[in-house]
Structures are given as structure tokens and as C-alpha cells.
VEXKOLLUM-405199 format. One record per atom (N, C-alpha, C): residue in three letters; x, y, z. Coordinates in steps of 0.2 Angstrom, whole numbers, plus 5000, padded with zeros to 4 digits. Layout:
VEXKOLLUM-405199
ALAXYZ...
end
This chain:
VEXKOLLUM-405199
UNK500449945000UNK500050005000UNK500450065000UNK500350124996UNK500650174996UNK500450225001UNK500950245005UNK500950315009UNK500950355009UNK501450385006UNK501550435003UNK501950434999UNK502050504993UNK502750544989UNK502950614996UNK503450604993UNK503750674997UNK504450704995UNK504550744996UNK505450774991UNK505750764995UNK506150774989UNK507050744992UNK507150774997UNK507150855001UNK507150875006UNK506650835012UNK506350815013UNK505650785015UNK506250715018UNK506450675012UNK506950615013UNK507550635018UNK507650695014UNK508550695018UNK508450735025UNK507950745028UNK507650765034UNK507450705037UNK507150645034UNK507050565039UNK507750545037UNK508150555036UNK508850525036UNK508950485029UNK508650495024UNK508650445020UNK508850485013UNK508950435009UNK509350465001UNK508850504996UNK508750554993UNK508050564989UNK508250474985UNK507650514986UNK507150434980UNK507250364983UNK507450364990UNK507450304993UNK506850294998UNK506450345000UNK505750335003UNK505350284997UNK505150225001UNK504850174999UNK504050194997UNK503750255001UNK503050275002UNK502650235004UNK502750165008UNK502450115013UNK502350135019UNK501850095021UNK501750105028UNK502450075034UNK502550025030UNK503249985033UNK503650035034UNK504150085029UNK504650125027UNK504350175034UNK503850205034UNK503650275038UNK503950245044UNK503650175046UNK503650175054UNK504350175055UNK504950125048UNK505650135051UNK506050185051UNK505550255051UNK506050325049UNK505850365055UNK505250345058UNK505050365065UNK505550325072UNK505850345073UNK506150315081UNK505550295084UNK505650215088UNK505350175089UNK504950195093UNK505150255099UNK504850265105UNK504250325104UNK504550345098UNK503950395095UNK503450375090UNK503450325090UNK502850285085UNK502350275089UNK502050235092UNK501550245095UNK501150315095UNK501450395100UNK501150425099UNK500950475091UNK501350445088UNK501550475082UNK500750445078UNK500650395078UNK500350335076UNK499450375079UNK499650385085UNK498850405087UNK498650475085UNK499050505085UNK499050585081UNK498750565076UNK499150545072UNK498850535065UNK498050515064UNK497750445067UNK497350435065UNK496650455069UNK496950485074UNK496450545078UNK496250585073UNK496750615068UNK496850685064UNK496250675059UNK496450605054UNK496050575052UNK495450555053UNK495050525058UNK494550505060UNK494350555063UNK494550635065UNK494050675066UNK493950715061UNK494350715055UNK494250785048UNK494850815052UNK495050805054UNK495450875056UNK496550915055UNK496450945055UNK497250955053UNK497750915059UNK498450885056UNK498850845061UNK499450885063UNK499550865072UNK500650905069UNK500650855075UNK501250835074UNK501750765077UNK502550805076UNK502750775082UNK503450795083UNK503650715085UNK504150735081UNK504550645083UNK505250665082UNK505550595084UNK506250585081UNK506450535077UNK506950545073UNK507350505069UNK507850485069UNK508250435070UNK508950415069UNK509150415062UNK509650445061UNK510050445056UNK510450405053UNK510750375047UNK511050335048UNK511950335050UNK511950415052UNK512550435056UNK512650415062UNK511850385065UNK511650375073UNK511450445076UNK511550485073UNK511250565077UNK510550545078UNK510350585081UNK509450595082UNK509350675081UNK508850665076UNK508450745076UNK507850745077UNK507650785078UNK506650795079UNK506450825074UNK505950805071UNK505350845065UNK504650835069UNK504450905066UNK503950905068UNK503550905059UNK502850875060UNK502450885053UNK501950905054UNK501550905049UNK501050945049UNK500550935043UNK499950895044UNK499750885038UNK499150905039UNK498750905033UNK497850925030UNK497650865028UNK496950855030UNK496950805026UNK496350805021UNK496150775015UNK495650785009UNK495250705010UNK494450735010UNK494250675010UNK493850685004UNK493450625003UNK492950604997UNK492350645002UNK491750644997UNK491250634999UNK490850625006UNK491150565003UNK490850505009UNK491150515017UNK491750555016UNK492050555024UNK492850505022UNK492750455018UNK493550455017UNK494050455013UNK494650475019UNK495250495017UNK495750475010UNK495650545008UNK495850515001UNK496750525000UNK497050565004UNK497650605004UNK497850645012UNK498250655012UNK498550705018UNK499050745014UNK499150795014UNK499550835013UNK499950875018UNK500550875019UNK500950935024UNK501550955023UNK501750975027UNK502450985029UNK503050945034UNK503450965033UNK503950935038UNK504550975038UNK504751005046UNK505351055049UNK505651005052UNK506351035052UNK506950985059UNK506751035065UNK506451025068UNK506651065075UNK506851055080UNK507651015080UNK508250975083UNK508551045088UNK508751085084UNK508951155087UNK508451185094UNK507951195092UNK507151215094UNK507351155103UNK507151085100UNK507251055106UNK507851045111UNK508451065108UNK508951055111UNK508751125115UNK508851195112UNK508751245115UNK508251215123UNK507651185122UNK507251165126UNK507551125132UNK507951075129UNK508351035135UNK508551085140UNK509151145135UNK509351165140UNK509351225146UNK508651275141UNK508251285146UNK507951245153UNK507751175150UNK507451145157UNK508051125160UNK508651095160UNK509151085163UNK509451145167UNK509351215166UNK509551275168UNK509151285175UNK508351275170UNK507951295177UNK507951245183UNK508151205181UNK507951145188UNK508551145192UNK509151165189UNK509751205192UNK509651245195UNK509451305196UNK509151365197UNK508751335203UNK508351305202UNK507851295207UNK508151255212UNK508651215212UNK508951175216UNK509551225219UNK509451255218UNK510051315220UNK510051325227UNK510651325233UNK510251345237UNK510651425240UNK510751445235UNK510751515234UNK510251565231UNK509951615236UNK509151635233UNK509251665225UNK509051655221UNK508951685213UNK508351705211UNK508351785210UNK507851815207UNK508051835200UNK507651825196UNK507551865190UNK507151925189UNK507151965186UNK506952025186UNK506752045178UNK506352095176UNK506252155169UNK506652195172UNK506652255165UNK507052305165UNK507052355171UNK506252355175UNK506152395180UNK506352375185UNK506352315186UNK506752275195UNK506052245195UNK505852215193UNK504752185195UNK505052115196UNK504952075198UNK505052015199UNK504651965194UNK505151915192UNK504551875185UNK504751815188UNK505251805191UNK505351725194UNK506051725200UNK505751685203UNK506251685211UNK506351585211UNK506951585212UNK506951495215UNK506551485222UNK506551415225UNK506451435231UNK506851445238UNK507451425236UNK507951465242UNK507851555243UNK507451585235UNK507351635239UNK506851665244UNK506151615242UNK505651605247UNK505651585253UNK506351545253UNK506451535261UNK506851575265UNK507051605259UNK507751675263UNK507251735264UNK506751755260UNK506551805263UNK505751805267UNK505551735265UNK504851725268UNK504451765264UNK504451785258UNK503951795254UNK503751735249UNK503251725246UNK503151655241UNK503051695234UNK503251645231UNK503351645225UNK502551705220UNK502051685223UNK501451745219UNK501551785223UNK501851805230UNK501951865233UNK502251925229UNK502851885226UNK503351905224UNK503351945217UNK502851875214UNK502951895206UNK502451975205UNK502951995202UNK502552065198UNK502752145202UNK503152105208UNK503352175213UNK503952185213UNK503952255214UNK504852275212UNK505152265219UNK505852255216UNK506452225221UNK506352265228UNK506052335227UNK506352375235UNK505752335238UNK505452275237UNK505052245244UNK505452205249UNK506152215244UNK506852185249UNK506852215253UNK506952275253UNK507252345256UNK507052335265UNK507452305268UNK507352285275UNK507552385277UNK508152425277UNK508152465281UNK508952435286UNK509152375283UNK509852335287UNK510352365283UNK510452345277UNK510852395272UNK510752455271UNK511452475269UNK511652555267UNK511452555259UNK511152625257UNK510852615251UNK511552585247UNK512052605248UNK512552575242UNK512452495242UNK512152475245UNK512352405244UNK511752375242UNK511152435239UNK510752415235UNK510652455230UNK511052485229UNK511252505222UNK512052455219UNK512152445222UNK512452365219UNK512152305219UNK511652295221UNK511252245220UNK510852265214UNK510752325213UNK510252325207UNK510652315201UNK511252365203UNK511752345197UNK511952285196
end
């Protein structure tokens, strides 16, 4: 049974040669990572079995052994009757996108394990995120915090100079 067609960029994004996509059902599943088939597999036929547009992010191993992430997106066209006669989409590497994403969450969970207090601020000093060592240092909570500027620090114990280097 035919799959699909797709271009050679479409191919050399599942790790494989142009003109070497099979367009079987077999071929799709082995250019999906194994772990990502399943949900990969229920997107889809959700997509289709409601009328409605799909996107799926998986991964691929390459035949270098790298792994990227694609995410797709497809339309899909039916008869008359309700079935599916084609799907039409797209497909992005969004490998950078994800890695970017690791290391965000790997920063933050650092941050948060920190046991040194860490506030982050906007340009005016308003509080957007605090770990919680600095909920326990200053006994404010986290919604207390968000959205107020830093002088709710301002104990009165320091000399202004040492909160104008704090700001700095």
C-alpha cells in the first residue's frame, strides 16, 4: 500500500537518500524512532478519523546514529463520503528548537535546586521568577513576589550602596 510521495528534502530530513522513501506503511514506521511511533501513530489517526488537521513531533535516527526531531503537519482531503483520500503537509527539523528546550529545562531545575536565593527580574526590577531558596530566605512566596519590584527587599539593614549594587 502506498503512503505517501514526498521530496528529496522531506527524505534527507528522515535520514534517508532522495528517492529512497519506499511510500509504505512499513518504510514510515522505520524512519520514526521506535519510542515515538506509538504516539506518532495516534495523532495521525485521531487527525483522520476526526476531519481534522495533524502535527506530530518525533524523532529520527539517522544513519550517522544522530537523532533529530521533525515535527509535521498535515491536511487532510476526503471523498464525499467521509474517506480519506490523501493528507497533505509539511515537515521541519526542529532538533535546534528541542535541544534549545533541554537546556532551558536543565538550567531551570538547576536554578531551582539552587540553594542560593535567585531572582530574576524585567528592566524595572518587578519580579518574573524567584527559586525557592529565595522563598525561604526572605519568607515571601513565589505569587507574593511575582510582579513586585525588588525594593520589597528593602529591609532598612543595608546601606543604600549595597542596594544599588544589588540592582546593578
Amino acid at each position: 500500500t502506498r503512503v505517501m510521495t514526498c521530496s528529496p528534502e522531506t527524505e534527507t530530513l528522515h535520514g534517508l537518500a532522495p528517492g529512497a522513501f519506499e511510500g509504505t506503511y512499513a518504510a514510515l514506521r522505520r524512519a520514526i524512532h521506535p519510542a515515538d511511533w506509538p504516539s506518532f501513530e495516534i495523532d495521525q489517526r485521531a487527525a483522520v478519523a476526526q476531519q481534522r488537521d495533524s502535527m506530530s513531533a518525533y524523532r529520527v535516527i539517522l544513519k550517522d546514529g544522530s537523532v533529530h526531531w521533525i515535527e509535521s503537519r498535515g491536511r487532510g482531503q476526503y471523498a464525499a463520503d467521509g474517506t480519506p483520500v490523501r493528507i497533505s503537509g509539511t515537515v521541519v527539523d526542529i532538533t535546534e528548537r528541542k535541544l534549545a528546550e533541554a537546556r532551558d529545562q536543565l538550567l531551570t531545575t538547576a536554578l531551582e535546586a539552587s540553594a542560593n536565593a535567585v531572582v530574576l527580574t524585567d528592566e524595572q526590577g518587578c519580579v518574573e521568577w524567584a527559586n525557592p531558596a529565595f522563598t525561604d530566605l526572605t519568607g515571601y512566596s513565589l505569587s507574593e513576589a511575582l510582579g513586585q519590584s525588588t525594593r520589597l527587599l528593602k529591609s532598612g539593614v543595608q546601606d543604600t550602596e549595597f542596594y544599588r549594587d544589588m540592582w546593578d
